[in-house]
N, C-alpha and C positions, 0 to 999 in steps of 0.2 A: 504493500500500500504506500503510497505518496503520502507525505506527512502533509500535504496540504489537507488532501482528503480526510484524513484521521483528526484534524483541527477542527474542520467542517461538516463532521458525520452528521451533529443532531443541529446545526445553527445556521444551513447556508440561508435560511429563507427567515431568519428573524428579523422582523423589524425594529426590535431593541438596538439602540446603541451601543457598540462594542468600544467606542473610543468615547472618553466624555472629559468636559474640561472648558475651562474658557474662549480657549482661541478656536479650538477646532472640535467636528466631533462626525462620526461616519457609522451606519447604523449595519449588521450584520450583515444584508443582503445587500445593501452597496458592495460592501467589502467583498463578498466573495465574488458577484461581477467585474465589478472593477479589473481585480486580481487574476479572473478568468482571460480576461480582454487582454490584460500584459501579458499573461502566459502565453495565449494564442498568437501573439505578435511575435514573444522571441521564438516561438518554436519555428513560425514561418520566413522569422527574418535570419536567425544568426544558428537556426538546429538544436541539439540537445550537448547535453554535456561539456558544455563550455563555461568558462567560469566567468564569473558578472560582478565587479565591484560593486557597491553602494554601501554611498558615502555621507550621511544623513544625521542629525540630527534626530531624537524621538520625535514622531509624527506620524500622520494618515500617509505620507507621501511615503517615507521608511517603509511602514506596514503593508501598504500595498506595492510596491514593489520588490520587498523581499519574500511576502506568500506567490508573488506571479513567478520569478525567478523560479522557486519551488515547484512548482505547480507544472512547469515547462520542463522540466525533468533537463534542466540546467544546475548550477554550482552556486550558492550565494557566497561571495567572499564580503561580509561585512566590516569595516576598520572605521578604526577610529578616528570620529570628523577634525580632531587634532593632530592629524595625522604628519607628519616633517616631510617635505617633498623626495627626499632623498627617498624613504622608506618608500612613500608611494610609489616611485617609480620604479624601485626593486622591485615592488608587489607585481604590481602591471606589468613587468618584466617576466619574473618569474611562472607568474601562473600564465602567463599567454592568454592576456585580458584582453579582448576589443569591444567591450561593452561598460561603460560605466554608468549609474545613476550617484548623481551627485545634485543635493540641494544648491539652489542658486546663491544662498548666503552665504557657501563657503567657497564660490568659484575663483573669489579676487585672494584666496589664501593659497588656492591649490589648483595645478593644471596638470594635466592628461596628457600625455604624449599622441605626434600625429596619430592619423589615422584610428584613434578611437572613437569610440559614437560615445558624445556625453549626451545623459538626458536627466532632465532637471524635470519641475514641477510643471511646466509649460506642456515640453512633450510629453508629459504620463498625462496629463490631460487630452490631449492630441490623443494618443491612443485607446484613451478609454472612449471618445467620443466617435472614433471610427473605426474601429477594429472589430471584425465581425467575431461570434465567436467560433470554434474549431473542435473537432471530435478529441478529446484526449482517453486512449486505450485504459480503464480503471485497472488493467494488469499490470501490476509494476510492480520492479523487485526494489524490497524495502531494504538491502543493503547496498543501493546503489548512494554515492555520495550524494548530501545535502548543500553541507555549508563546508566551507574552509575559515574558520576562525585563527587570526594569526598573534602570537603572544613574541610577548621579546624572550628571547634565547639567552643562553648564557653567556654565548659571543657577542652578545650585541645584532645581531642577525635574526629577523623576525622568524617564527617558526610557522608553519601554520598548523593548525590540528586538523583532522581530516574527520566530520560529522558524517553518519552513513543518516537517511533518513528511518531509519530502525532505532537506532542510538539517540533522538529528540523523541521518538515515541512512546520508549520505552522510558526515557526519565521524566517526560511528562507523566503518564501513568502514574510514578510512584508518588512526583511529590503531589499531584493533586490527593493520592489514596490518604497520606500521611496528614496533609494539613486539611483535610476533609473540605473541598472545597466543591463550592457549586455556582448554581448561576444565580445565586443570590450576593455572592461577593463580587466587589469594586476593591481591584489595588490601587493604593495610593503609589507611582514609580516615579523616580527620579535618579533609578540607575539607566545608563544607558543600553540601548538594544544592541549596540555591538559589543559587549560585555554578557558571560555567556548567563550571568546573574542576574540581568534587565531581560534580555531575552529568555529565558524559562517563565519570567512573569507574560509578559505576552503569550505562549505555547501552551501554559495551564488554561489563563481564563478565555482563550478564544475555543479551547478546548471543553469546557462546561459552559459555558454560555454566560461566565460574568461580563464585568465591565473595567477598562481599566484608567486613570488620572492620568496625563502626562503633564510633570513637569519640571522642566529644563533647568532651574533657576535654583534650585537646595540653596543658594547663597540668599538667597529671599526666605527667612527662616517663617517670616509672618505669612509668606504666600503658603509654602508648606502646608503652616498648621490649618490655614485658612481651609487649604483643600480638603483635608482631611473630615474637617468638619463640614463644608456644603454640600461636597459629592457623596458624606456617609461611606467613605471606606471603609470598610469592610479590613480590611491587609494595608500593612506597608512593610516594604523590604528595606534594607539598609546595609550597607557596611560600618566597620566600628566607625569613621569618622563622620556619618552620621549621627548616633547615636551621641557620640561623647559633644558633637559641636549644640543638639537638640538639648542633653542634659544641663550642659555647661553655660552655652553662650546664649539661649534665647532664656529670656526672665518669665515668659508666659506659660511655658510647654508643660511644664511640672503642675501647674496651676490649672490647667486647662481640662475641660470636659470632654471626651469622646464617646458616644454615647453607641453608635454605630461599630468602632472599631474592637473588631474582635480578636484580632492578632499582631503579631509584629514578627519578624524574620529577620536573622542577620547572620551572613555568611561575610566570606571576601578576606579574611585574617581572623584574628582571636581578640574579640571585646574581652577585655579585663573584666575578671569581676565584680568589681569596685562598680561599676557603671552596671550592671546589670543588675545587681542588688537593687542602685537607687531608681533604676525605671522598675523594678518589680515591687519595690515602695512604692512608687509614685501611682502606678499603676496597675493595684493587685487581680482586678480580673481584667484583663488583658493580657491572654497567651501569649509567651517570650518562647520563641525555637530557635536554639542555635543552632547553627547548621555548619556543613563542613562539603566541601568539594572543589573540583579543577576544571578548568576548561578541556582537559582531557576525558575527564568522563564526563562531557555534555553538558554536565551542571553542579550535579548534586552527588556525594555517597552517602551521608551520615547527617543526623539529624537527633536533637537530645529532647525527648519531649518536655513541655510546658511543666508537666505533674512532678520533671524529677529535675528542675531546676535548684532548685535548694538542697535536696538528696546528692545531687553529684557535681557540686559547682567543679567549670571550669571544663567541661566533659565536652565532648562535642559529639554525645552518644553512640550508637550503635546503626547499620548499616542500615538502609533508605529500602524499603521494598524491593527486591530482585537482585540488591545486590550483595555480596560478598567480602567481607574486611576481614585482613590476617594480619599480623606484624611478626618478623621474619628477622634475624640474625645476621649477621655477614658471610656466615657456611649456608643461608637458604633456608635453614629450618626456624618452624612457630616458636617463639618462646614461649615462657610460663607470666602469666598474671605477674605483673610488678616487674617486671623486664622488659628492659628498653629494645626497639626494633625500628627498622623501617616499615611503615603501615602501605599494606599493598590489598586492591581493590581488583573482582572480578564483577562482571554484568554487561546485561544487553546495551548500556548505555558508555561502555569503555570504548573510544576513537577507533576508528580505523587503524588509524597511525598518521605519523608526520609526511605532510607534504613534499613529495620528492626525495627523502632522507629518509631511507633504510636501514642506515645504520644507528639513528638516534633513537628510532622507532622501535630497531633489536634492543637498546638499552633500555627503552621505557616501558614496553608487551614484553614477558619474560613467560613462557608456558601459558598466554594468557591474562596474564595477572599486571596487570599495571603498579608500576613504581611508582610512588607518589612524590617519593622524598622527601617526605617528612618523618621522622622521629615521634614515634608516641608506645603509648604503653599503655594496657588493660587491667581494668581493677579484677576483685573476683566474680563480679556479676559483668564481666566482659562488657563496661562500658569504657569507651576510650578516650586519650588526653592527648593531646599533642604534646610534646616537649617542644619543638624547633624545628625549622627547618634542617636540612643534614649541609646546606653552608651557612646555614646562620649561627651555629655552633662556634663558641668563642672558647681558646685554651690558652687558660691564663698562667704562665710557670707550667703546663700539663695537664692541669683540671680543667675538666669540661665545664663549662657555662652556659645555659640558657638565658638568652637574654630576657624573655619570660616572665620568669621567675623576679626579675632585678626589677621590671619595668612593674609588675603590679605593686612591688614594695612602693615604688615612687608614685604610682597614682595613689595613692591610700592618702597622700599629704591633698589635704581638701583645696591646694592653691593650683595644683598644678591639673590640666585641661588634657597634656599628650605629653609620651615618653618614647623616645626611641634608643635601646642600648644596642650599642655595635662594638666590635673590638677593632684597634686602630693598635698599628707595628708598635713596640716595643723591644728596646734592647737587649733588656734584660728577662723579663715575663714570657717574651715570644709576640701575645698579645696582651693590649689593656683595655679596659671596658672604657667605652666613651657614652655620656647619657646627652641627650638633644631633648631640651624638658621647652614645654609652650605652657605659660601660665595662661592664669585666670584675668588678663589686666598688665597693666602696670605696677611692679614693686618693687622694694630694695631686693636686687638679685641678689646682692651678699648674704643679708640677712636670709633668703628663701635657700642659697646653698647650703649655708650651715645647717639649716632645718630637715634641710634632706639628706644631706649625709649621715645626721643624726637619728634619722629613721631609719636610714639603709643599715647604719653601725649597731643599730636594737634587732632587727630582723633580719640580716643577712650575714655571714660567713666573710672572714677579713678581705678574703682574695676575689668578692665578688660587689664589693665597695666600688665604684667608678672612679678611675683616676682621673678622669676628665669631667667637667659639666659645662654643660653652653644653653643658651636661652634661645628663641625665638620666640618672634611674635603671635604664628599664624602655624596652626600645620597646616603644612604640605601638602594637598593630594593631587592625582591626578583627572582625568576624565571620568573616572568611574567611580571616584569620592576616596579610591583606593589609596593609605598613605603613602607618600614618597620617603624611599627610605635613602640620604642623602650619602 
């Protein structure tokens, strides 16, 4: 089956609105014509299985060009609308792109190389208003590629992950089963859709028939909340630098009534505890799921329920319907509960493999089983923890450090907003921990160093003290609200 089809089994004909929001909004059966109309164009204009950038901002134009792509039993390569020309033109290079959609607003940032076909909002209008539509054969093999989502590599070289259209169906499936969702829920999003954590929001609720928010602005923390309360969300997803900028920097959010919202969601790194305590105060019936996954497996593995938030803080639970979690030694074998490993994931929803690269793809599918490369460990009711990344791991004089560990001591000081510990060359230790702390404000930073050192010197072990501290104003993040780690 075509993952378009499996989106639109029970919805193509609703006239509910699937997209809602101020600026714009597009109602079910628009969308799957529309989407129909694109698809029938590329199949007549440019054939099958070729791969198609777009380059979009969240919106109707995004959505409906990226379900048509699908639908035409072509390749969506989505990137990020911040995307460096350089990178771009690797991309376009690499996959052997002659189709772009890219929104008009970003055309004076970014250009296409000759002879590609860009089409913006002008021509997908164009097309929808004249494109007749076309037979497409409902027999189709669900492990044919979908998308090529592309990440940065460890050289610096973007990778792309290769989506099969089996592998979006099958983790759509879980997390609708897990977060019990229907078409009574509206997500409130302001992750983006080329980010595979905006996109799974999209693939659930066009899938059950909810509705979804877009919006582009999370630096508008009042438009935010605003939303959440007109449109009666239902969901909102997040990364931690949502959370901590909603807890910390707006004065309303804690204070505020949601009368509608039934959940919250947050994957994309590890919210501190510290911050999750105080939204689960602030907020005690309002489900908190932390959640845990890769753009290599599609989306999502692990997911800690609402009920055992407080039973297992820190946890980022146990594996997401269909799939499979082990953590494994450096000889390959399971360990024992309370022993560290690399945690490694099997399911319908693990990548193809990497774009053109066989050999990094050997490194990451081992018998099936996806490397995650993370570090974690299983208590005795086999729920799991992450320790670290396996290069985030700091050896200070030979002892392992999680940076982790260092960083929740220093969020527990009520001034400080974000923490990021890295280790930085040393001549003598090998490595030394360096802390990048963003307060709450303005204050004497002497006086908040001392403070902190003297928390870190009550709570932590001599050798995992920071020999360094530095201030900033603002975190960091990127396009996907994801923190920058400097």
């Amino acid at each position: 089956m075509n993952v378009f089809d499996y989106l639109f089994t029970s919805t193509q004909n609703l006239e509910k609105d699937f997209v809602l929001g101020p600026k714009e909004t597009i109602s079910y059966k628009k969308l799957h014509e529309d989407s129909l109309k694109v698809a029938a164009y590329l199949k007549h204009n440019i054939g099958e299985d070729r791969n198609v950038i777009l380059i979009s901002p969240n919106s109707v134009f995004f959505i409906t060009a990226y379900l048509g792509i699908l639908k035409s039993g072509n390749v969506c390569v989505p990137l990020n609308f911040a995307i460096e020309q350089e990178n771009l033109d690797f991309i376009v290079k690499a996959t052997d792109c002659t189709t772009v959609f890219m929104a008009k607003s970003l055309q004076s940032q970014q250009q296409v190389a000759n002879g590609v076909q860009l089409f913006d909002e002008t021509a997908l209008s164009e097309i929808i208003n004249s494109q007749e539509s076309v037979f497409f054969d409902p027999k189709f093999d669900k492990n044919r590629l979908a998308e090529i989502i592309f990440t940065s590599g460890s050289t610096g070289t973007p990778k792309g992950v290769m989506i099969s259209h089996q592998n979006v169906i099958a983790n759509t499936q879980s997390i609708i089963e897990y977060l019990s969702l229907s078409s009574k829920d509206v997500i409130g999003v302001v992750l983006p859709f080329f980010y595979c954590y905006g996109l799974s929001l999209l693939h659930t609720h066009l899938r059950v028939g909810g509705s979804i928010v877009l919006n582009n602005s999370f630096i508008f923390l009042g438009s935010v909340i605003n939303d959440l309360k007109k449109y009666k969300c239902t969901g909102f997803a997040g990364v931690p630098s949502h959370f901590q900028i909603l807890l910390k920097k707006s004065k309303n959010f804690k204070n505020t009534d949601f009368p509608d919202l039934r959940y919250v969601t947050q994957a994309g790194g590890k919210l501190h505890n510290i911050f999750i305590d105080e939204f689960v105060e602030a907020f005690p019936k309002i489900e908190f799921f932390v959640m845990y996954g890769q753009t290599e497996a599609t989306a999502r593995l692990s997911y800690l329920p609402p009920s055992m938030i407080r039973k297992k803080k820190g946890s980022i639970g146990k594996g997401i319907p269909g799939v499979s979690l082990k953590i494994i030694n450096n000889y390959g074998h399971v360990v024992n509960s309370g022993e560290e490993g690399e945690l490694m994931a099997q399911g319908e929803n693990i990548m193809i493999g990497y774009y053109k690269d066989p050999e990094e793809t050997k490194k990451a599918i081992i018998d099936g089983w996806l490397c995650t490369g993370d570090i974690a460990v299983a208590d005795n009711d086999g729920y799991l923890y992450l320790m670290a990344r396996k290069k985030e791991i700091i050896k200070v004089g030979g002892k392992r450090v999680s940076p982790k560990e260092i960083e929740e001591v220093i969020l527990s000081v009520s001034e400080v907003v974000d923490c990021t510990i890295s280790g930085v060359e040393d001549d003598i230790l090998g490595e030394a921990i360096k802390a990048v702390i963003v307060l709450n404000g303005p204050m004497d930073q002497q006086a908040m160093k001392d403070k902190i050192l003297l928390r870190c010197s009550e709570k932590l072990s001599l050798y995992k003290i920071p020999q360094q501290i530095e201030f900033e104003s603002n975190i960091s993040v990127n396009s996907t609200g994801k923190k920058i780690k400097k």
